[in-house]
C-alpha positions as CSV (number, residue, x, y, z in Angstrom):
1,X,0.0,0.0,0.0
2,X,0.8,3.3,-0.3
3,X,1.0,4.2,3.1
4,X,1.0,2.2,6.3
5,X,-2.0,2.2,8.3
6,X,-0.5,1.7,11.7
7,X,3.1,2.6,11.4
8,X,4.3,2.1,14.7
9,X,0.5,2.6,16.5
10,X,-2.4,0.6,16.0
11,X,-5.2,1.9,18.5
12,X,-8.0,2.8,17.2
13,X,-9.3,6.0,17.6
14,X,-11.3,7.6,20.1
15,X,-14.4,7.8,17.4
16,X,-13.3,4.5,16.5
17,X,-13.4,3.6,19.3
18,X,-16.5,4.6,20.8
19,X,-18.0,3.2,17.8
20,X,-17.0,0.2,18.5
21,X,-18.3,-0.1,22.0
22,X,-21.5,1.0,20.1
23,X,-22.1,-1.6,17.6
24,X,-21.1,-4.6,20.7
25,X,-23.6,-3.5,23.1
26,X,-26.5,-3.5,19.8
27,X,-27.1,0.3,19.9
28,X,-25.3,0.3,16.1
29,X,-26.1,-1.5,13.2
30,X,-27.8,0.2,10.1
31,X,-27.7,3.5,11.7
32,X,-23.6,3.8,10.9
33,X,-23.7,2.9,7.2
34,X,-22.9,5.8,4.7
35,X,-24.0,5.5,1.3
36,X,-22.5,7.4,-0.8
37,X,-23.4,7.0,-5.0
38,X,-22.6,9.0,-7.7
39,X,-24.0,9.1,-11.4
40,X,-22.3,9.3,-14.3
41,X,-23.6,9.9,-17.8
42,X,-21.3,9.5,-20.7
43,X,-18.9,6.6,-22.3
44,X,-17.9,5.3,-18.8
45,X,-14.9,3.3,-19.1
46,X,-15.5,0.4,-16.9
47,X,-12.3,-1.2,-16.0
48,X,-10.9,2.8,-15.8
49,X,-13.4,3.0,-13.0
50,X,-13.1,0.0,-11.1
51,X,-9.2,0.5,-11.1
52,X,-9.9,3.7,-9.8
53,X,-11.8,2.6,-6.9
54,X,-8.8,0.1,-6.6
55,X,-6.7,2.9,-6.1
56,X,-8.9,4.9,-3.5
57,X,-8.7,1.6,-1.6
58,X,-4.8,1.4,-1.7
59,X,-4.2,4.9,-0.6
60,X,-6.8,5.1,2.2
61,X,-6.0,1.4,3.9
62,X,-8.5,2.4,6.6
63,X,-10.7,1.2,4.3
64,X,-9.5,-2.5,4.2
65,X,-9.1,-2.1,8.1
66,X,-10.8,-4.2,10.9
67,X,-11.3,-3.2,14.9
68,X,-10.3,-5.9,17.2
69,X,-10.1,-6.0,21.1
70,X,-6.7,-7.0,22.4
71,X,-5.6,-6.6,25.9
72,X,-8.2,-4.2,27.2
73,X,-8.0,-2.0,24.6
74,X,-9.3,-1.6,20.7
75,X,-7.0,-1.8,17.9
76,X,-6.7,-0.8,14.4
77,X,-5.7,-4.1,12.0
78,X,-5.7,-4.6,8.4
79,X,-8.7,-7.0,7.2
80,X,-8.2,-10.3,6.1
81,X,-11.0,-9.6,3.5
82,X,-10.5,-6.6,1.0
83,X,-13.0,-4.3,0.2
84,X,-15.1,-5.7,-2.6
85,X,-15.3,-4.1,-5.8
86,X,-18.0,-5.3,-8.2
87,X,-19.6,-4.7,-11.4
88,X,-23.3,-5.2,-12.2
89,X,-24.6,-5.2,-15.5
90,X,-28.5,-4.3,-15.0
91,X,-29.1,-2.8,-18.2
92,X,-31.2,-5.5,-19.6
93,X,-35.2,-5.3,-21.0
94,X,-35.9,-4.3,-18.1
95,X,-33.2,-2.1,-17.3
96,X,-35.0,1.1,-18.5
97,X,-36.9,1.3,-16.1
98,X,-34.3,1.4,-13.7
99,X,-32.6,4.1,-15.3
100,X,-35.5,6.4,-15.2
101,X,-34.8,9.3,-12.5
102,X,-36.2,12.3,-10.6
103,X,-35.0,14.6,-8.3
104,X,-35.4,15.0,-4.9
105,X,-37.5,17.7,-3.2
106,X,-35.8,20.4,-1.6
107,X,-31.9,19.5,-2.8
108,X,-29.5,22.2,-3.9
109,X,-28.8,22.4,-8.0
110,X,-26.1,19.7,-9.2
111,X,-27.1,16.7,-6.9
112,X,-27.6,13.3,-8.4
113,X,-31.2,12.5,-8.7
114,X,-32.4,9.6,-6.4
115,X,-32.9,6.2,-8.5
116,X,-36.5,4.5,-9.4
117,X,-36.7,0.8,-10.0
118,X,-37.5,-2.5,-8.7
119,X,-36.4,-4.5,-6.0
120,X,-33.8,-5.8,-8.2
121,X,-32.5,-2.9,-10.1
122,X,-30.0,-1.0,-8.9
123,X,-31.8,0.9,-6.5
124,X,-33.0,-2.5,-4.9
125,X,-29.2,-3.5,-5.6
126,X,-28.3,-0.1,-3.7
127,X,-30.9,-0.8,-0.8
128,X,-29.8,-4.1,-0.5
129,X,-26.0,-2.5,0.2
130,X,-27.0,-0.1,2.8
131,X,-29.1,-2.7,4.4
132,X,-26.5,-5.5,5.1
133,X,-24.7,-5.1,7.9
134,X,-20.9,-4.7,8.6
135,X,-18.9,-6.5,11.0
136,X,-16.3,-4.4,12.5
137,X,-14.5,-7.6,13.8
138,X,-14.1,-9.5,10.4
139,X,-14.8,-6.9,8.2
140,X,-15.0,-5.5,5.2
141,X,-16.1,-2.1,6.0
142,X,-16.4,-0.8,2.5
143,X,-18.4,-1.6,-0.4
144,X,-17.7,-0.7,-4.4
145,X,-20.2,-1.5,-7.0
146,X,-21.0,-0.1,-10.2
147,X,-24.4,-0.6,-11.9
148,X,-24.3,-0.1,-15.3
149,X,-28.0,1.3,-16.1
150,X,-27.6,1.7,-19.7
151,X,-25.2,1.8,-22.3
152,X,-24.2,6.2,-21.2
153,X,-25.8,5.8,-17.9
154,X,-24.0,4.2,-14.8
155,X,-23.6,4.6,-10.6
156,X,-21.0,3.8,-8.7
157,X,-21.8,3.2,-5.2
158,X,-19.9,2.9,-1.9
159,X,-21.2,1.9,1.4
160,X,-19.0,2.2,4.3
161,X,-18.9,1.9,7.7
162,X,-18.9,5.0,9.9
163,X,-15.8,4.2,11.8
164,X,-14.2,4.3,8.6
165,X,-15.5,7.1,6.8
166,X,-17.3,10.5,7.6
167,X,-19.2,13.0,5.4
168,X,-15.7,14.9,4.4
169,X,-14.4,11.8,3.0
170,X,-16.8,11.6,0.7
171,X,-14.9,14.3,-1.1
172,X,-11.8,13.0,-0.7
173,X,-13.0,9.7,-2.3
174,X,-14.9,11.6,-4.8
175,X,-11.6,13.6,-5.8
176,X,-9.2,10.7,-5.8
177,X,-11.6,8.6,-7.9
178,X,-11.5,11.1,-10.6
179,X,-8.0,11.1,-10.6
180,X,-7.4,8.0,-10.7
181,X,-9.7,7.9,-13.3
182,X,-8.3,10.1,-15.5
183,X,-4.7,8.5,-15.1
184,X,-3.0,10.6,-12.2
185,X,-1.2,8.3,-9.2
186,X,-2.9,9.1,-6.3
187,X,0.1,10.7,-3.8
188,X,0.7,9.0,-0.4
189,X,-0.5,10.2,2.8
190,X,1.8,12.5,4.8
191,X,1.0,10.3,7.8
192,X,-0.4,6.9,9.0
193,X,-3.8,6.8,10.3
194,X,-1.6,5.1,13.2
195,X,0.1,7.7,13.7
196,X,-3.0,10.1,13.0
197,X,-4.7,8.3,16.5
198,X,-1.9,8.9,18.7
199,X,-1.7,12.4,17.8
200,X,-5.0,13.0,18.6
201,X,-5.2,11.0,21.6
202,X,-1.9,13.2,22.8
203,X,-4.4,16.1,22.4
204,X,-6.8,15.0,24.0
205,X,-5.0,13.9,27.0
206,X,-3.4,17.3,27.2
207,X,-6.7,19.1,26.8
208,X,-9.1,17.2,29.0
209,X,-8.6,19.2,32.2
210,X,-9.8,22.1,30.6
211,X,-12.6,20.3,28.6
212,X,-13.9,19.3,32.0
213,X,-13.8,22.8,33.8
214,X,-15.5,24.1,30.4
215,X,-18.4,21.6,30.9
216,X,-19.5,21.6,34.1
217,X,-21.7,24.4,34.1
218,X,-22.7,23.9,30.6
219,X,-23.7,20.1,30.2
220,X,-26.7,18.7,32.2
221,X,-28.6,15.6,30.6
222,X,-32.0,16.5,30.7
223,X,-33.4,14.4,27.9
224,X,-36.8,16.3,28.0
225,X,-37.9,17.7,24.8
226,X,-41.0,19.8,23.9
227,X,-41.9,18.9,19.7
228,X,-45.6,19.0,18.3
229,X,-46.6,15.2,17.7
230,X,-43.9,14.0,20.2
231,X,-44.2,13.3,23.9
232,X,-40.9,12.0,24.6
233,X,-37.6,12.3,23.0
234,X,-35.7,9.2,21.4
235,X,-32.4,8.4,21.8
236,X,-31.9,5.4,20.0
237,X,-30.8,4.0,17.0
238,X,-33.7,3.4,15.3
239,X,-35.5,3.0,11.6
240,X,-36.0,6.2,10.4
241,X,-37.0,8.4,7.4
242,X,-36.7,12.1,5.6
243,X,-38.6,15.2,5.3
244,X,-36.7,17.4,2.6
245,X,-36.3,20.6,3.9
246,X,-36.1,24.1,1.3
247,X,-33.8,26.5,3.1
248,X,-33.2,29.3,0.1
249,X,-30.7,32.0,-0.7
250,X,-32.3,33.5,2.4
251,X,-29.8,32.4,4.9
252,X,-26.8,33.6,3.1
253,X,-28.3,37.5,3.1
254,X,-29.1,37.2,6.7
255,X,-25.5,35.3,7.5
256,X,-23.7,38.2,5.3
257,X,-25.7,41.1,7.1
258,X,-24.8,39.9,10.3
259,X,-21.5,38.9,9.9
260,X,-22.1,35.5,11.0
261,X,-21.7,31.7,8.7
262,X,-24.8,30.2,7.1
263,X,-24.2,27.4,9.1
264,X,-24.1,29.9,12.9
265,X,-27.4,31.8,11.0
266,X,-29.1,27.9,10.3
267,X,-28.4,26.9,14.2
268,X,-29.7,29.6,15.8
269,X,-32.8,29.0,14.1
270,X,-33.3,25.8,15.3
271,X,-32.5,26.5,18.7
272,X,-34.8,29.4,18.5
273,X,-37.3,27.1,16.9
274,X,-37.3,24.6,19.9
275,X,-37.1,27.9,22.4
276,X,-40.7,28.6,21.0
277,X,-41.9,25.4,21.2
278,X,-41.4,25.9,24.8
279,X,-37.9,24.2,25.7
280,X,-36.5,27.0,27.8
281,X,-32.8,25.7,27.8
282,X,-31.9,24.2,24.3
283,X,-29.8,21.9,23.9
284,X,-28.7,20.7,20.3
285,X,-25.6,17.9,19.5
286,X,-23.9,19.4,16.7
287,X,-21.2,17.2,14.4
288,X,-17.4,19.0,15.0
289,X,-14.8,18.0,12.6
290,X,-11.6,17.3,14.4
291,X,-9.6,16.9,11.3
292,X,-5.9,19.0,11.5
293,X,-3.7,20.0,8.3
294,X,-2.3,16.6,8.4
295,X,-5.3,14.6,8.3
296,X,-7.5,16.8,5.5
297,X,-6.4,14.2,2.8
298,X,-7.5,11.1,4.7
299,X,-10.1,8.9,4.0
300,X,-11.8,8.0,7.8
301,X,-13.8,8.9,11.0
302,X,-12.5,12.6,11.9
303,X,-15.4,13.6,13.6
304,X,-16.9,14.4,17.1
305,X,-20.1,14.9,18.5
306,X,-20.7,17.8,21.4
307,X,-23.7,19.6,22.4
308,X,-23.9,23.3,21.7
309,X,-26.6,24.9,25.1
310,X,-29.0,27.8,24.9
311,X,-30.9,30.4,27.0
312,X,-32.7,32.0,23.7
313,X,-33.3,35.3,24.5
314,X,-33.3,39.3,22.8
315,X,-33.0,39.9,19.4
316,X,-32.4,37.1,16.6
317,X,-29.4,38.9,15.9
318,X,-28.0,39.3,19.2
319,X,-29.0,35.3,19.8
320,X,-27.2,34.8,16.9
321,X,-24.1,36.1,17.5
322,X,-24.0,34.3,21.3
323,X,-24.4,31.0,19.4
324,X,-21.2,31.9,17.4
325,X,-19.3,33.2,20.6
326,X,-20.4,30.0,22.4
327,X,-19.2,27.5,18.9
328,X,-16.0,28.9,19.1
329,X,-15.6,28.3,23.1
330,X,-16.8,24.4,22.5
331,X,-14.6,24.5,19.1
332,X,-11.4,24.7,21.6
333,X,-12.6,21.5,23.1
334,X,-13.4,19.7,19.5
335,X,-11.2,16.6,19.8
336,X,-12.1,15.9,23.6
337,X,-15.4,13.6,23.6
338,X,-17.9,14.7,26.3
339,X,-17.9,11.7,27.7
340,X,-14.1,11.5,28.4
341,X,-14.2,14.9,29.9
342,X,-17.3,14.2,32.2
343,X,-18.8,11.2,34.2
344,X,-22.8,10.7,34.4
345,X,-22.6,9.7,30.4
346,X,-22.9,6.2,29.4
347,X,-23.2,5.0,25.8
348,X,-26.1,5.8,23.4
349,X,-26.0,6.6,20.0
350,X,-26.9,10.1,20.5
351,X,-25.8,13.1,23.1
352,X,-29.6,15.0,22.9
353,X,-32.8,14.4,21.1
354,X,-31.9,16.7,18.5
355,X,-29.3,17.0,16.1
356,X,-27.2,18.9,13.5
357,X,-24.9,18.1,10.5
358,X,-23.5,20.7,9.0
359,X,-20.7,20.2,6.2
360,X,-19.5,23.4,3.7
361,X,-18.2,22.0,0.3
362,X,-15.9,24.3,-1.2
363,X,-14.9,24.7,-5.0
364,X,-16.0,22.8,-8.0
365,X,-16.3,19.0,-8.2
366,X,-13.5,17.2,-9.9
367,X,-13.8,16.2,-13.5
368,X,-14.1,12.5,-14.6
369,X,-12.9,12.7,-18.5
370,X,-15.8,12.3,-20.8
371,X,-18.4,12.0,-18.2
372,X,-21.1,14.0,-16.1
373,X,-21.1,13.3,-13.0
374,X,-23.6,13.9,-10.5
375,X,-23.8,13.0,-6.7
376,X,-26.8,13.4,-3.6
377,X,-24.6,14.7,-1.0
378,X,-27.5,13.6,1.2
379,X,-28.2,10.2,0.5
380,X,-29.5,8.5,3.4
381,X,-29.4,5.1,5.6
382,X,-32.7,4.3,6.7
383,X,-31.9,4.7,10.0
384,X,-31.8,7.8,12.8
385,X,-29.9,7.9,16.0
386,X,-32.2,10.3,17.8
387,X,-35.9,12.0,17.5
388,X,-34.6,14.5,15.0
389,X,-31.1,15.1,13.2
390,X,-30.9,18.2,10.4
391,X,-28.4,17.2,7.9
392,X,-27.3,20.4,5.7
393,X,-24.4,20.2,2.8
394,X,-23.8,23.6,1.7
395,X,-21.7,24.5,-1.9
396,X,-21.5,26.7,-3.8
397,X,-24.5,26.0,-5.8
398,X,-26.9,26.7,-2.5
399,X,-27.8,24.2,0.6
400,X,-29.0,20.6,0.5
401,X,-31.0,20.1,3.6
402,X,-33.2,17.2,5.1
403,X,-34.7,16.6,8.3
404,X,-34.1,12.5,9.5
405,X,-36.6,11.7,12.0
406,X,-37.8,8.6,14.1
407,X,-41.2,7.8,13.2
408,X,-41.8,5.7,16.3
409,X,-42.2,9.3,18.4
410,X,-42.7,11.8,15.8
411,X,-45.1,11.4,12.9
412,X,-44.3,12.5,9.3
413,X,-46.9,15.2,9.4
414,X,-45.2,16.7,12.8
415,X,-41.6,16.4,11.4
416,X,-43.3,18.7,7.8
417,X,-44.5,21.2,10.5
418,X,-40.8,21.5,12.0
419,X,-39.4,21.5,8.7
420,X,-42.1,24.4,7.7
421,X,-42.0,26.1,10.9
422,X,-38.1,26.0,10.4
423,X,-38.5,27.8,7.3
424,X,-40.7,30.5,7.8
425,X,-38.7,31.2,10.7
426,X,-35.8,32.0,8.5
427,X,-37.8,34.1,6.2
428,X,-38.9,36.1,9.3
429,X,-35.1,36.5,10.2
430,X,-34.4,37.8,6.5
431,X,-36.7,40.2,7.0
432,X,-36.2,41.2,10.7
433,X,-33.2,40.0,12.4
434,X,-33.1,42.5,14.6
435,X,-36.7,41.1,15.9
436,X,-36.9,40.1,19.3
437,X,-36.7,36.3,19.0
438,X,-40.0,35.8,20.8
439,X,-41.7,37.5,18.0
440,X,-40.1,35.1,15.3
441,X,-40.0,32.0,17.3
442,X,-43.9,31.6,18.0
443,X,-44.8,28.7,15.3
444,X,-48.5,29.4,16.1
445,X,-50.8,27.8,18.9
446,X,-51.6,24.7,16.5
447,X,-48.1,23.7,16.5
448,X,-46.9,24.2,20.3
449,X,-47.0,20.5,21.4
450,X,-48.1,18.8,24.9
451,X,-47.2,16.2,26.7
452,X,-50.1,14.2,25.1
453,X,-48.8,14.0,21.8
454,X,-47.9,10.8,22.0
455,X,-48.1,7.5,24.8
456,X,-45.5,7.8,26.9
457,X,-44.6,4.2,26.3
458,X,-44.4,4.9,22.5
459,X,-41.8,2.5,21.0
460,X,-37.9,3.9,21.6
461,X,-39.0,6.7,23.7
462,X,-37.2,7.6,27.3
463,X,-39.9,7.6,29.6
464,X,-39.2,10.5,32.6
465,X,-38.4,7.9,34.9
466,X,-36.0,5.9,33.0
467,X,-34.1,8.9,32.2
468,X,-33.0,9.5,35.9
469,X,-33.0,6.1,37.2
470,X,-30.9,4.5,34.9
471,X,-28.3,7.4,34.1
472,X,-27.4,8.6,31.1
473,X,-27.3,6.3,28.6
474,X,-20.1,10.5,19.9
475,X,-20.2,11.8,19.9
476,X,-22.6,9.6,20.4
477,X,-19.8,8.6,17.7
478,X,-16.7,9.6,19.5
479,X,-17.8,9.4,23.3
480,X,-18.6,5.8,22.8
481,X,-22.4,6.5,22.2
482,X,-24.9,3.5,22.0
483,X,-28.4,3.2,23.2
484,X,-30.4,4.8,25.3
485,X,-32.9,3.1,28.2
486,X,-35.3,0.9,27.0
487,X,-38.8,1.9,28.0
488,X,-38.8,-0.7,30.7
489,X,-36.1,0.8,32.3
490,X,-34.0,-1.6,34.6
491,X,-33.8,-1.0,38.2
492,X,-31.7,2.3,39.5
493,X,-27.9,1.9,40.3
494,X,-27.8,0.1,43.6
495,X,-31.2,-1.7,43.6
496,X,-29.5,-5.2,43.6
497,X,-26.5,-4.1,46.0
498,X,-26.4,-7.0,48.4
499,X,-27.6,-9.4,45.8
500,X,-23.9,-11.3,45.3
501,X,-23.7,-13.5,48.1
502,X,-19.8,-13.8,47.5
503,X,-18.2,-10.9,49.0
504,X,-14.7,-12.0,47.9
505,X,-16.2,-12.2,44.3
506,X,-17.1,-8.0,45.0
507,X,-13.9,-7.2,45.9
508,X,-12.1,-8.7,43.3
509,X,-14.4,-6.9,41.0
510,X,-13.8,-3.7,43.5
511,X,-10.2,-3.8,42.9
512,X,-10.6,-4.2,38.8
513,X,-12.9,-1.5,38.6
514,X,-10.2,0.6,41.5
515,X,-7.4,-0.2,38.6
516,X,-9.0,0.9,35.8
517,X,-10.7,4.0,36.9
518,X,-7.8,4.8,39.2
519,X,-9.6,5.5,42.3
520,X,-8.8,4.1,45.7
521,X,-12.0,2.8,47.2
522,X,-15.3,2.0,45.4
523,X,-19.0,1.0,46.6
524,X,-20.8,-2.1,45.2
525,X,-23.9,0.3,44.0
526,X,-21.8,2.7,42.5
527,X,-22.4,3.5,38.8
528,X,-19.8,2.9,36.4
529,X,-20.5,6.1,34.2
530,X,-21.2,8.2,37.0
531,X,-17.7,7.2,38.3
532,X,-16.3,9.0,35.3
533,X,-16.1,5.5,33.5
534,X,-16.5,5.4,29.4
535,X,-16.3,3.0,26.4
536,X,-12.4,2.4,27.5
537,X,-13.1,2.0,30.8
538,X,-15.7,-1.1,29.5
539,X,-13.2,-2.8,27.2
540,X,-10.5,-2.7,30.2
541,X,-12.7,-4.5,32.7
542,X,-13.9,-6.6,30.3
543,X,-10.3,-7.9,29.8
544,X,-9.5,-8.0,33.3
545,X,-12.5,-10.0,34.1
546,X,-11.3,-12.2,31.1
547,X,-8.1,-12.5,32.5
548,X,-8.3,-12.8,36.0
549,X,-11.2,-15.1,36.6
550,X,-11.6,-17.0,32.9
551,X,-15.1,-15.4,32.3
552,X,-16.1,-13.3,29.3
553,X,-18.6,-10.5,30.5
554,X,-21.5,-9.3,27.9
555,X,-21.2,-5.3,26.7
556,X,-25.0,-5.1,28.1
557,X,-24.6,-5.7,31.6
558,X,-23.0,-2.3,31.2
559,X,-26.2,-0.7,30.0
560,X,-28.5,-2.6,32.6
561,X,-26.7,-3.1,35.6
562,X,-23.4,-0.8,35.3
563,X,-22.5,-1.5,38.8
564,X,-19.9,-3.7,40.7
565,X,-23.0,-5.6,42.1
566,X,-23.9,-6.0,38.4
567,X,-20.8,-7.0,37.0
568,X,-20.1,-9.8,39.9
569,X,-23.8,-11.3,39.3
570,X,-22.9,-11.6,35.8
571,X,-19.8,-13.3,37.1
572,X,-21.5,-15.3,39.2
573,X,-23.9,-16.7,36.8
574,X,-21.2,-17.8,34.3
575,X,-19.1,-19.6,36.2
């Protein structure tokens, strides 16, 4: 290969990492694929093209790389089983149909139109990709096919694992591919994604004193949300769907008056949005990039989740600019996942209810000799890690946006009222952003929700209780986010102290759980995450249990029962 992929370190990142922990305790699954697909129109050159994605595959080796547990903690190893890379032919008598296409609703000029067909043309072909799960163990964790849909028509999809890939690789794939193409060697990397992981982990160590004193004040888990249609939030992975949101030139006059970024303009709208629905404090998760001059080339999981908190109040404009002040405090904290930096959090898939993706595309697309080529920057999984997640790709050609939602807790019709009450909002702001917020915020009295919008036992909703009895269940991605409480929640931390007859069972576990959290004494009904415990803390007992007393723990007793008491009844019933 090009370039090494561990050169001299082969932990796995923190993302990586935390992603890991996800997909082992079940909170995972469909919810980390990312599709990516792009259309080309012209005389495609097919063995050009699958050479090309060769090539990609040679100079990013994280995409031919595995996660495996050794030793307590998570490492980074090449697969045994490259990346496929396939060609279908579905251009048949019934290919035609397959080729026809239509645009998507809502998305920003230049964007590859979504596919029509059957279940076995290429969009059941494409479906079928994003559907079938990865294993992070045994790998692979990417996916090339090309669909040929006519003789001038054809797509080239990739499906890849989130701990591999992130919404800026997309680019980077999409530029090396049409170099590649067109006959350029693709450079090496400066640096090993090895070597990448330790440099970020050095940061991270260095910074998390200060992450922690930033946080304290700022971060309380109160998963209560206030949405029309919804009663309770979600915070689990969960099937999900799209509402194509229209946000228009609009936001880049009110981002230019103000001085501020389409993206600052965009989030203070939603967190003035849910401040009129009638959450006082807002609190919105908002995907950071934590890539550095080194790593803008590289193919992989550079992001981190962290939640940007609000007191909505004044004058749009004034709000506005807060929200940028209080960005570029949590920005100095990007790399440091909350979870690291505080206890109290165990892992879910999600920090809050809400969500925002926000990724500025810069500069023209690269040119694939001979063809068009078209992409949808927004394609989408199927699947949601929260009640709502706004997903915005802006270029230069305007913003792509779409709101995902969990249709379990929030009906299609509500989610169209968000997305509508999202936009008017912003045309309200073009016109007044010096308007108090409380005169642009109100969606109207039909749209203020209650708490009977939905049964509080709805399907992957956090009932009240469950919420505080069972802690807190990133990034969801790089704080080692899973799943959030079932709505049966188990009992609190400490109902089953006592219940381990054995108390030289508890103190062996006592003096594990001492060692890896480095703390002198612990209680049997103390909770793991409220220790200050995370997704390495989890893999390190797990190994020490392994080690010590020849019994292999499951990742969910650390979800029900994250206790000592817990972990030695597990003990107990395996031996």
């Amino acid at each position: 290969m090009s370039v090494s992929l561990i050169d001299g370190w082969d932990r796995a990142s923190l993302a990586q990492h935390g992603m890991w922990i996800t997909e082992r305790m079940g909170g995972g699954g469909r919810v980390y694929a990312m599709p990516f697909a792009v259309r080309f129109d012209g005389a495609l050159d097919v063995d050009a093209m699958l050479a090309a994605c060769a090539a990609v595959v040679e100079r990013h080796p994280v995409l031919a790389a595995t996660l495996a547990e050794q030793d307590g903690h998570v490492r980074l190893v090449p697969g045994e089983v490259p990346p496929p890379i396939r060609f279908e032919d579905v251009s048949g008598p019934s290919g035609g149909a397959f080729g026809d296409v239509s645009a998507p609703s809502g998305g920003a000029s230049g964007e590859a139109p979504a596919l029509s067909g059957g279940a076995s043309g290429p969009s059941g072909g494409i479906e079928a990709e994003i559907s079938r799960p990865f294993d992070l163990v045994t790998g692979p964790l990417a996916r090339f096919t090309l669909f040929r849909l006519a003789p001038a028509r054809h797509v080239l999809q990739l499906v890849a694992h989130h701990a591999v890939f992130d919404g800026m690789s997309k680019d980077i794939v999409l530029r090396d591919l049409a170099a590649a193409y067109g006959g350029s060697a693709l450079p090496p990397l400066p640096i090993s994604y090895g070597e990448a992981a330790r440099a970020e982990q050095d940061r991270v160590a260095a910074g998390l004193e200060g992450a922690a004193e930033f946080w304290r004040p700022r971060w309380h888990d109160d998963q209560d949300l206030l949405l029309p249609g919804a009663a309770r939030p979600s915070l689990r992975a969960a099937p999900g769907e799209t509402v194509d949101l229209a946000l228009g030139g609009e936001t880049a006059g009110v981002a230019e008056r103000l001085g501020l970024t389409r993206f600052e303009v965009v989030l203070a709208a939603l967190h003035t949005l849910l401040h009129g629905y009638g959450n006082d404090r807002v609190a919105v998760a908002v995907d950071l990039s934590t890539r550095t001059e080194e790593t803008r080339d590289h193919v992989g999981l550079f992001v981190n989740e962290l939640p940007v908190v609000s007191t909505p109040r004044g004058t749009f404009a004034e709000f506005a600019r807060s929200i940028r002040e209080e960005l570029r405090a949590v920005y100095r904290y990007r790399e440091v996942p909350l979870a690291r930096a505080l206890g109290g959090i165990s892992p879910r898939t999600a920090l809050t209810p809400v969500s925002v993706s926000y990724r500025r595309r810069s500069g023209v697309d690269p040119v694939f000799p001979g063809l068009d080529a078209s992409v949808d920057w927004t394609a989408f999984n199927g699947a949601v890690r929260n009640t709502l997640h706004l997903q915005v790709v802006e270029s230069p050609d305007g913003l792509a946006a779409r709101l995902q939602f969990n249709p379990a807790v929030l009906s299609r019709a509500a989610c169209e009222s968000v997305a509508g009450n999202l936009r008017t909002l912003l045309l309200g702001v073009a016109a007044r952003p010096d308007a108090p917020i409380t005169e642009l915020s109100s969606p109207g009295p039909e749209a203020v929700p209650t708490r009977d919008a939905a049964p509080a036992g709805a399907p992957g909703t956090v009932p009240a209780s469950a919420a505080s009895a069972s802690g807190t269940a990133s990034a969801a991605i790089a704080s080692g986010a899973v799943a959030d409480s079932a709505p049966d929640a188990p009992p609190a931390a400490g109902a089953a102290a006592g219940a381990v007859a054995d108390p030289a069972l508890l103190g062996e576990v006592e003096a594990i759980w001492c060692e890896v959290l480095g703390v002198d004494e612990i209680r049997p009904d103390d909770d793991l995450f409220d220790l200050g415990g995370h997704s390495l803390s989890i893999t390190q007992i797990i190994a020490r249990v392994r080690d010590r007393m020849g019994v292999e723990l499951s990742f969910e007793v650390f979800i029900d029962t994250p206790t000592v008491v817990g972990v030695a009844e597990e003990i107990a019933r395996s031996r």
